[in-house]
N, C-alpha and C positions, 0 to 999 in steps of 0.2 A: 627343433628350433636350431637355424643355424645364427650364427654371431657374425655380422659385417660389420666392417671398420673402412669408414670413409676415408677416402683422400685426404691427406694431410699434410702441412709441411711444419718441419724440423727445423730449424736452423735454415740455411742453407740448401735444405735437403727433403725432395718432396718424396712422402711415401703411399705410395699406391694402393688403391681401396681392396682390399682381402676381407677373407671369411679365416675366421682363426678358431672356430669349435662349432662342434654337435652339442647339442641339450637335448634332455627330455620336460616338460612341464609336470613339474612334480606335487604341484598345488592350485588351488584354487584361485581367485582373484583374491587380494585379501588391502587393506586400508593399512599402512601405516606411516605415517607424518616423520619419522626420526631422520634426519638425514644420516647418507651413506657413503658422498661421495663427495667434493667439490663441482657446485653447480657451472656448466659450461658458461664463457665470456657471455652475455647480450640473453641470460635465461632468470636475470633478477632472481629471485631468494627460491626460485622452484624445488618442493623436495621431490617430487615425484611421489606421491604416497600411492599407487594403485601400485600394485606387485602380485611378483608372482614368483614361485622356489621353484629353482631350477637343479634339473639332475647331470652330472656329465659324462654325455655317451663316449665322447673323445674331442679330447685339446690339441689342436693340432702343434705337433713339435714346430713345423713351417707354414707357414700362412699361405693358402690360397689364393695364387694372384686372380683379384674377380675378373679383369679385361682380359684374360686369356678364356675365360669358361662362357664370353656374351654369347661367340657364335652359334655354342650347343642350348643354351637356355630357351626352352620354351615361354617362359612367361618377359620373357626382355624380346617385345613385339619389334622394334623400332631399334635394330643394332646398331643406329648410327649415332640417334640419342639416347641410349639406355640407362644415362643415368636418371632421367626425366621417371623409370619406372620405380625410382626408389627414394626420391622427393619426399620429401613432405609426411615421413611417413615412420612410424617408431617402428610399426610390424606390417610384414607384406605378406601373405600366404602365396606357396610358390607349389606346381605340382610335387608327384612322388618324386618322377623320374628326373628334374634340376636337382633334388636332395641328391638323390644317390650321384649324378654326376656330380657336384660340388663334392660329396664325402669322400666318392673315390678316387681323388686326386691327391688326398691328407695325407 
């Protein structure tokens, strides 16, 4: 499982959508209600309770800029909109071979 981080802006200062780590899924789906985090602006009181433990294969020291890696990506059909493949969507399954080019960049 990789970790992306949408676009964002800071202050003054917009930061560009990256992948910042490798996981492995180290558990089952599992229920639990506790919150863990502060719920994002306009997400009313969601705790998010389906989960899952995650193991960490590598954190990356620097963040993968994702708009440098569209060209190579097999599963981003549509390079000109390719945020459109990542919409709407908590988890994407993406082939082998976009992992290994996203990881070996880190």
């Amino acid at each position: 499982m990789l970790i992306y981080v949408k676009q964002e802006r800071r202050k003054d200062e917009i930061v560009e959508p990256r992948v910042v780590g490798a996981y492995e899924v180290a558990s089952e789906v599992f229920r639990d209600a506790r919150k863990i985090f502060k719920t994002p602006p306009g997400m009313g009181s969601e705790s998010f309770p389906y989960r899952i433990k995650l193991k960490p294969l590598k954190i990356f020291t620097k963040p993968v800029d994702f708009k440098s890696l569209i060209p190579e990506l097999k599963f981003i059909t549509n390079k000109k909109r390719w945020s459109g493949h990542l919409m709407g969507k908590a988890m994407r399954e993406i082939p082998e071979e976009d992992f290994q080019v996203i990881t070996s960049r880190a």
